[in-house]
N, C-alpha and C positions, 0 to 999 in steps of 0.2 A: 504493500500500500504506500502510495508517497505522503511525503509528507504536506500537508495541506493548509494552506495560511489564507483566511478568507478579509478582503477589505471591504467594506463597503467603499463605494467611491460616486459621491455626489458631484464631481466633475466643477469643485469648487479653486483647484490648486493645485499645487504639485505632487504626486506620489511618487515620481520617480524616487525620488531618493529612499522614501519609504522602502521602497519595494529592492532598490536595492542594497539598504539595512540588512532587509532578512535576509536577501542571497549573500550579502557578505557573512552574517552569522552564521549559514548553512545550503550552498547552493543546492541541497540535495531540495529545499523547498519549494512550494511548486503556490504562486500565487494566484488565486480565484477572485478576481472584482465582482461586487455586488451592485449594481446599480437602481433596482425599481424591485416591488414587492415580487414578481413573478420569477427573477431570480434567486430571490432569497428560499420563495419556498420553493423551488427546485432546486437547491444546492444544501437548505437547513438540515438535513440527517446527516450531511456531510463537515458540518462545523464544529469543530473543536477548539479552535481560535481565532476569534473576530478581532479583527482591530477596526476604529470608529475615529479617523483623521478628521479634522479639519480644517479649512481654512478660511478667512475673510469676513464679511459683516454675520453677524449673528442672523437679522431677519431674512438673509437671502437664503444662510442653509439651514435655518430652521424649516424655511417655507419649501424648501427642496425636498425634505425627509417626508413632511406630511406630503406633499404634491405626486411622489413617489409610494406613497402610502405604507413604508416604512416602519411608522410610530410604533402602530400598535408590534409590529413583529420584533422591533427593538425591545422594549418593554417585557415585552413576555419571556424573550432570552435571557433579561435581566433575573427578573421574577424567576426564572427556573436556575438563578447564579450557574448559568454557563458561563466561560471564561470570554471576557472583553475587555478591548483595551482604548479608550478614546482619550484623541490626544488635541490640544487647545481647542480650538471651535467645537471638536467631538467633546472636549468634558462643558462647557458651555452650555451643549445642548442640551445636559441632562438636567438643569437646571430648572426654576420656573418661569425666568421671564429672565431680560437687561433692559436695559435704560438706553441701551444699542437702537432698540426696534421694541418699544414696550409694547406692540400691539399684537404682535407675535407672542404666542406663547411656547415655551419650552418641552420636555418629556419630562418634567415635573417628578422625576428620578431621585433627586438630591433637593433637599429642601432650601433654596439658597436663592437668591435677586445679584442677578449683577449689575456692576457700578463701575461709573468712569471713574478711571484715577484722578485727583485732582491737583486739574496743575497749580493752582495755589496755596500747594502744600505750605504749611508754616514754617517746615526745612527750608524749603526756596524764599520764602518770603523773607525769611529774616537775612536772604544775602541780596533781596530789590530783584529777585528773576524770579522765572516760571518753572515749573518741574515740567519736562519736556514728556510728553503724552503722545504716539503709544509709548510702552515701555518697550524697548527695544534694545537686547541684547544679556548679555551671561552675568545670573545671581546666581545666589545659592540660598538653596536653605536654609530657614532659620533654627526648625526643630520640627522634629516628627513625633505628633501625638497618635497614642492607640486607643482604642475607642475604651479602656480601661483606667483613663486619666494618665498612665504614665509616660515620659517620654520614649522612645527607642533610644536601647542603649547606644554609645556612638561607637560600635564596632559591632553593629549590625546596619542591617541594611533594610529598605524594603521592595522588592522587587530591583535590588541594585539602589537604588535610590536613596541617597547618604548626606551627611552634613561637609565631608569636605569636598564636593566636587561642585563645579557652575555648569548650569544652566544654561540654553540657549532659550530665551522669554520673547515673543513678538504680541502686546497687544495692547488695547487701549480700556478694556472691561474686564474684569474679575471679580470672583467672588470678595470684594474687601469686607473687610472684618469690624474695625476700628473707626467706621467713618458714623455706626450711630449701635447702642448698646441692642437694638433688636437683633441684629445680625449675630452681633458676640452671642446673645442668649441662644440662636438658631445654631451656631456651632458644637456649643455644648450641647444642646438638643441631640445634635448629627451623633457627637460621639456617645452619646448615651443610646444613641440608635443603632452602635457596631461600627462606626466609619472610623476608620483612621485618616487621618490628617497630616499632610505637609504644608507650613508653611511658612513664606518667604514674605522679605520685604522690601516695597520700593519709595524711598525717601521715609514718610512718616506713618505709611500705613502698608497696613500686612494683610496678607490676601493668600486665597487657597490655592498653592500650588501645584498640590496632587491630592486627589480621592481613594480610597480602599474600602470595600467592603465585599465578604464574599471572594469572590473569582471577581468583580468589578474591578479596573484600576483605571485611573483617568490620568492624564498630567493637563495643567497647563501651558507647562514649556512643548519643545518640540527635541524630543530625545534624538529622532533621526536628522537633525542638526545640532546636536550638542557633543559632535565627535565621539571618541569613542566609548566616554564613558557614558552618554546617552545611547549608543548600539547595547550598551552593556544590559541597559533597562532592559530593552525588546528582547533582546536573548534571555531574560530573567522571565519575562510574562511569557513566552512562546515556550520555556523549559519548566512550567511552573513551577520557580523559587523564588516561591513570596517572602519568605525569611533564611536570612542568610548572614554566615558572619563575612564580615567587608574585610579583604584583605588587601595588603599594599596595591598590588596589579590592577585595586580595583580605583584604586584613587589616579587622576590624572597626573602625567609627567611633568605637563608643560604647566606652569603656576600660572593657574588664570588669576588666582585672588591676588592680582599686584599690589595694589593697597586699597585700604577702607576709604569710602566716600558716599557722600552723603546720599547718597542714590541709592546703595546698596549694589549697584553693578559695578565689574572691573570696567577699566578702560580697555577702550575697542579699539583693536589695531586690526585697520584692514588692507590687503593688498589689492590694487589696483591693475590692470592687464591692461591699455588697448592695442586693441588686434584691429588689422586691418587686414586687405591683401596687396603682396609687393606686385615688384613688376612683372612677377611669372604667378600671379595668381594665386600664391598660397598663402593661407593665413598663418600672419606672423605677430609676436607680442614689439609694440616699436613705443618710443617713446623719442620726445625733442621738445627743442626750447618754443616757448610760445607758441605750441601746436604747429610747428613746421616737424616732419618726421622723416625727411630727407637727410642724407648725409650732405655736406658739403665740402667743396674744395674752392680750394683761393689758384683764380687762372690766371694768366703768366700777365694777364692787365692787373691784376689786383683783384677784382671783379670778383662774385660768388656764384658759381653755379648751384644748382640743384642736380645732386645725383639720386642714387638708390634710394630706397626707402630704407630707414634704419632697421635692424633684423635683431631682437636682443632674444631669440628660443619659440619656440613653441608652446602656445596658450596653453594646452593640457599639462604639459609634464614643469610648467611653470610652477603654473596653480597648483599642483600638488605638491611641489616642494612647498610654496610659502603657506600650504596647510597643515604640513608635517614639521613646520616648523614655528607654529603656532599660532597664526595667522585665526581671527576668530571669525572674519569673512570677507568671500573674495566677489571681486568686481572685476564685471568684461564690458567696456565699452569697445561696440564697434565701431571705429572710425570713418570706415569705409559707407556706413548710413546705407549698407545693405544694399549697395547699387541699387537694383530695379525695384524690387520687393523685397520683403523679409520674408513671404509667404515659399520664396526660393532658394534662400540662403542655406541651403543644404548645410554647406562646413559649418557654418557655425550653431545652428542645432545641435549639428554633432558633435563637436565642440562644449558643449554644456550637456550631452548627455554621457558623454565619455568622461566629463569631472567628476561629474553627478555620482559615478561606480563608484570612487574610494575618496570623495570628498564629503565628508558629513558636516559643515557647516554651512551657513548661507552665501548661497549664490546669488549674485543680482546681475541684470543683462541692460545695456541701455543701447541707445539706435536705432534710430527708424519706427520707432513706437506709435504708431498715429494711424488716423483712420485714413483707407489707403485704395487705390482700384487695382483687381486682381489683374497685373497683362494677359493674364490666361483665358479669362472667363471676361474683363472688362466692367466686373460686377465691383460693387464698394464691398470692403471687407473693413467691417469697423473695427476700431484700436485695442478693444475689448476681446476681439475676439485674436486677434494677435497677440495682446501679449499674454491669452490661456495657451498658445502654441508656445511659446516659453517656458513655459510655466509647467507643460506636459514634457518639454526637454530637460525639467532639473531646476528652471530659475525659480527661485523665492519671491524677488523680488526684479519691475521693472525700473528702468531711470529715462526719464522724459526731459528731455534736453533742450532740441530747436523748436517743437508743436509747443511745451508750455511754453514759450514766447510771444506764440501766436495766442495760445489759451489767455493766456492774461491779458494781452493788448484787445483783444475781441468782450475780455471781461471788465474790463474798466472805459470801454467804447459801450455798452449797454449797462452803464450806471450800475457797476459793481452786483449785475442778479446773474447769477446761474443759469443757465441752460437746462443744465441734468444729462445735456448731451456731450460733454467736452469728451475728451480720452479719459482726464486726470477723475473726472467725476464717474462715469460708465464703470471704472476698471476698479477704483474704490470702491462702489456698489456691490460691484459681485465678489472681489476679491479682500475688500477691507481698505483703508485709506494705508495698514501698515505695508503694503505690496507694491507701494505709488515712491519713489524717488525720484525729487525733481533736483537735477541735473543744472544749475548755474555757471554759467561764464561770464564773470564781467571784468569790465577793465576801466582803473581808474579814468576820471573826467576831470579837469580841473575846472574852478570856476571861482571869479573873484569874489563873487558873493553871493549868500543862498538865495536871493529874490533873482537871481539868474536863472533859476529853475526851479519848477515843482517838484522837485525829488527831493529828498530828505538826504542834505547834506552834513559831511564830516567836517569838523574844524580843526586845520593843520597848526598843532602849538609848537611844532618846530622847526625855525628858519631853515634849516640846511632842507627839508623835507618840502618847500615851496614850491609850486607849477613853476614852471619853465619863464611866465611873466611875474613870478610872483603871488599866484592868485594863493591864498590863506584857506581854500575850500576847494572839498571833492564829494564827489559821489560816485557809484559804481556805476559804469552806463553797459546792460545788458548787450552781449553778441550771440548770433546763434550760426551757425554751418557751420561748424569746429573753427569760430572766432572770425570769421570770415565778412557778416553783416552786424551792422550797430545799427540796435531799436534806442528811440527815448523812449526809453524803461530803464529803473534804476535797480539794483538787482533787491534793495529792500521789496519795492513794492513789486515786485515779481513775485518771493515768499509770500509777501501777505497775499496777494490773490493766488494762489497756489493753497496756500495753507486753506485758506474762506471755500475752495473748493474741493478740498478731503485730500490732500495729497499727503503722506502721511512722513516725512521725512527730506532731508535736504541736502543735497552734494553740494559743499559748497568751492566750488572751484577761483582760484585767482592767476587772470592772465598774465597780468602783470609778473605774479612770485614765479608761474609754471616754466619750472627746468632749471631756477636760479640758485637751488640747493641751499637758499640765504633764508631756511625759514618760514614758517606760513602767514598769510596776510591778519594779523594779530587786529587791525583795526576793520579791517571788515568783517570779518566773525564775530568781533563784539560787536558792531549795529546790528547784523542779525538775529545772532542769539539773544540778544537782551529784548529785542523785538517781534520774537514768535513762541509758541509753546510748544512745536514738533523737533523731535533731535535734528541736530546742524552734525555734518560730517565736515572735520576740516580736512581741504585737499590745495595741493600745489604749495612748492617749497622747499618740501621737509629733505633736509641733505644728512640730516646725521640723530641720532638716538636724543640731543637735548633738544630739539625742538620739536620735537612729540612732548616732552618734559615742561615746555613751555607753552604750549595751547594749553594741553590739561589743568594745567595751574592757571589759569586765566579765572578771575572771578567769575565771568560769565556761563561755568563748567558747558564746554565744551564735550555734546556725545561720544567721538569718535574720531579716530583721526586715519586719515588715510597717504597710504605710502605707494611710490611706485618704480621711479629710476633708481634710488638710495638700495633697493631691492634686485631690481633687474638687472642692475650692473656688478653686483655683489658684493658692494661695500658695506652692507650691512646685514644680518640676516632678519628676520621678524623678531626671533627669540632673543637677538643681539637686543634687538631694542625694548622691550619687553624687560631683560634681565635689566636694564639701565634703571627704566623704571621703577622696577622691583627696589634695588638699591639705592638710587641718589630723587627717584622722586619725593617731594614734600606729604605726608600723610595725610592726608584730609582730614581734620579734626573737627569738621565744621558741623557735622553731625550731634556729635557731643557736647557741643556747645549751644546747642538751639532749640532741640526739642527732647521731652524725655519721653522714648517710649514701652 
């Protein structure tokens, strides 16, 4: 008999990776998709292990499960504690309702309401920012209770799931605990009902991060992005060992907990790729000064040609080094803007589906992301539906680059309303706002004074740092074709109308710094981040291990930082810079100091 691993798949987001979890764990498995009730009950005699993924807004896969008619057949597998495993959006749903989609009701499984985290945390507030919503990226646990009031000892486990390992977390709703005492009283409720409980915290409140009762096990992280010691989960549910003593091998190598901060998340180093194709067509990982990716030479005039495309390895066996070397997630932008279509871009599909086998953290894909006409068929193929063809190759998440340019300019040309039809808003909808990475290029403007423009100008307080006439004032003025066209649009009010339409996260690139190894643009990541409440990714700059050292220390805390030539050239590895941190970064104490929880 093979061995049989049943998914449901409401066709909300990626399973690749999922799916190639379990074959990593054991390719002897043999995976069965469930899509609609007629397959459930022709394959239900043959279920021994369900797993219940999810991904994106609450009301779209809840309304999937009933629409699919589902419910009842979920439920009842529960009721007979057959063994299941739902993971983020899957443990959501077992829920009674969120604040996501309060008109939708839940499987009413777990007695619990979910809640947006709030970015007005009194952590944040006492430093003048926002706590950045979704919550995005590697915690840990705080403690694991058993439905018998006591903790799990820490040299046990539960289904793998331990106090010293991080987490891979994407979302904007969970069960929080802390935000009003009915809730607290309904947990204690749960465990006096047999649940055991994990959970974790972000900034000032704590929230359920994994369920247990029975053969039930939920997470809200996403263990098939939480490397290997999230594999290690799913090998624990599919082998069932629900209790288990945790040994070293089981703890991670690479020290995510670099230091405490107020967030309760490590800081995020992520490795950047763009891949294009050179001049014989293959895709290659390249990288240059101000988005020029040619090599050049000085001709016998003085003069600069343009030669080759630069060639610094192959995207696949890139991306696997800088994940095995600790990398917490990798980014592919396509430079090339996918010639004709993306709907054709074969290599780079594969590309992301060949990462996908032995890469278990998140992937995000940016290029060409828009609503688009098939050359083939001549038909429109909207942006939603391309980037689920991502999405079905392994990417987590997409990045919207030259179209949100056009998005914002068409959103503040019709008095700042929504459509409901953009890309950024369609692809939010179905897949959740944390799926949506909007991609910024700007480049300083100078300007002698702010009534020079409606953009929300920076004030230069030191002379040597003066425009070319002297002007005392700048702004970021947005470019879109990889820097090639300048909108007036300032790259603030870009985020804000990006954010106003669900985009759930923000690259924030600088033309200016990119390839200068001198650092990342320190002054325009503070207007951003002090000025929005979705994570800011700082990118372009970064030449050496202290200036990852120095964003993170920015008051403004700064999500993420992102690395790419410093890497590709091999001056430094991830771990290099990671261990710097670990050592010579400042502790965040700022937690301690603010709120007591």
């Amino acid at each position: 008999m093979p061995k049989l691993v049943h998914v449901i798949d409401l066709e909300s987001g990626n399973l690749q990776s999922l799916s190639n979890a379990i074959k990593k764990i054991d390719p002897a498995y043999e995976i069965n998709f469930i899509h609609n009730e007629e397959e459930f009950l022709q394959q239900d005699h043959q279920i021994e292990k369900l797993i219940f993924p999810g991904v994106g807004n609450y009301g779209h896969f809840a309304h999937q499960i009933y629409a699919r008619n589902l419910d009842q057949h979920i439920k009842k597998y529960i009721e007979q504690d057959r063994c299941l495993m739902g993971i983020c959006v899957g443990l959501q749903a077992f829920a009674t309702s969120s604040e996501e989609s309060p008109q939708v009701q839940g499987l009413g499984v777990i007695d619990l309401k979910l809640k947006k985290f709030n970015v007005n945390d009194p952590v944040y507030q006492n430093q003048g920012i926002k706590k950045a919503v979704p919550h995005i990226g590697w915690n840990a646990i705080e403690e694991i209770e058993m439905s018998n009031g006591a903790d799990l000892p820490s040299d046990q486990s539960l289904f793998n799931l331990n106090l010293q390992n991080k987490y891979y977390f994407v979302h904007s709703y969970a069960a929080v605990i802390d935000q009003d005492q009915e809730q607290e009283k309904q947990i204690a409720k749960l465990r006096g009902q047999g649940w055991n409980l994990a959970i974790a915290r972000y900034g000032s409140e704590k929230f359920v991060a994994a369920i247990n009762k029975g053969n039930l096990f939920a997470t809200q992280f996403h263990p098939e992005k939480s490397g290997i010691a999230g594999v290690k989960i799913i090998k624990s549910f599919l082998q069932g060992e629900k209790f288990s003593t945790l040994h070293k091998c089981d703890v991670q190598q690479q020290p995510r907990n670099i230091e405490k901060t107020m967030s309760g998340l490590t800081r995020r180093i992520i490795a950047c790729l763009d891949v294009r194709t050179n001049d014989d067509g293959d895709l290659v990982v390249t990288k240059g000064d101000q988005y020029n990716v040619r090599e050049s030479t000085a001709s016998s005039t003085t003069s600069t040609e343009s030669t080759r495309v630069r060639n610094l390895g192959k995207p696949v066996e890139l991306a696997t080094r800088y994940y095995l070397q600790g990398a917490d997630e990798i980014t592919f932008l396509n430079i090339t803007s996918f010639r004709n279509s993306p709907l054709e871009d074969l290599p780079m599909l594969q590309v992301l589906q060949k990462a996908a086998e032995t890469i278990f953290v998140p992937l995000t894909v940016g290029g060409g992301i828009k609503d688009m006409v098939d050359p083939k068929t001549n038909q429109l193929v909207p942006a939603v539906q391309v980037a689920d063809l991502y999405f079905r190759s392994g990417a987590d998440k997409v990045s919207i680059g030259s179209d949100a340019v056009r998005i914002a300019e068409e959103y503040y040309a019709n008095d700042k309303k929504a459509t409901g039809s953009s890309a950024i808003e369609t692809i939010a909808t179905t897949f959740g706002n944390q799926a949506v990475v909007i991609s910024v290029d700007p480049k300083r403007k100078y300007v002698a004074s702010p009534s020079d423009t409606t953009m929300q100008t920076i004030e230069i307080t030191d002379p040597k740092r003066y425009g070319p006439a002297g002007e005392r004032f700048c702004y970021y003025q947005v470019t879109s074709q990889g820097g090639r066209k300048i909108h007036d649009l300032g790259a603030l009010e870009l985020v804000q109308a990006c954010e106003a339409l669900g985009a759930g996260e923000i690259l924030l690139n600088s033309i200016d710094h990119d390839g200068s190894n001198s650092g990342f643009n320190l002054e325009l990541l503070k207007q951003i981040k002090t000025q929005t409440s979705i994570p800011v990714i700082a990118s372009s700059g970064a030449g050496n291990p202290k200036h990852f050292q120095e964003v993170f220390e920015m008051e403004c805390a700064i999500d993420a930082a992102l690395g790419a030539g410093l890497f590709h050239r091999g001056e430094y590895s991830v771990n290099e810079v990671k261990k710097y941190l670990q050592d010579e970064a400042k502790m965040d104490v700022r937690l301690d100091d603010s709120v007591e929880l």
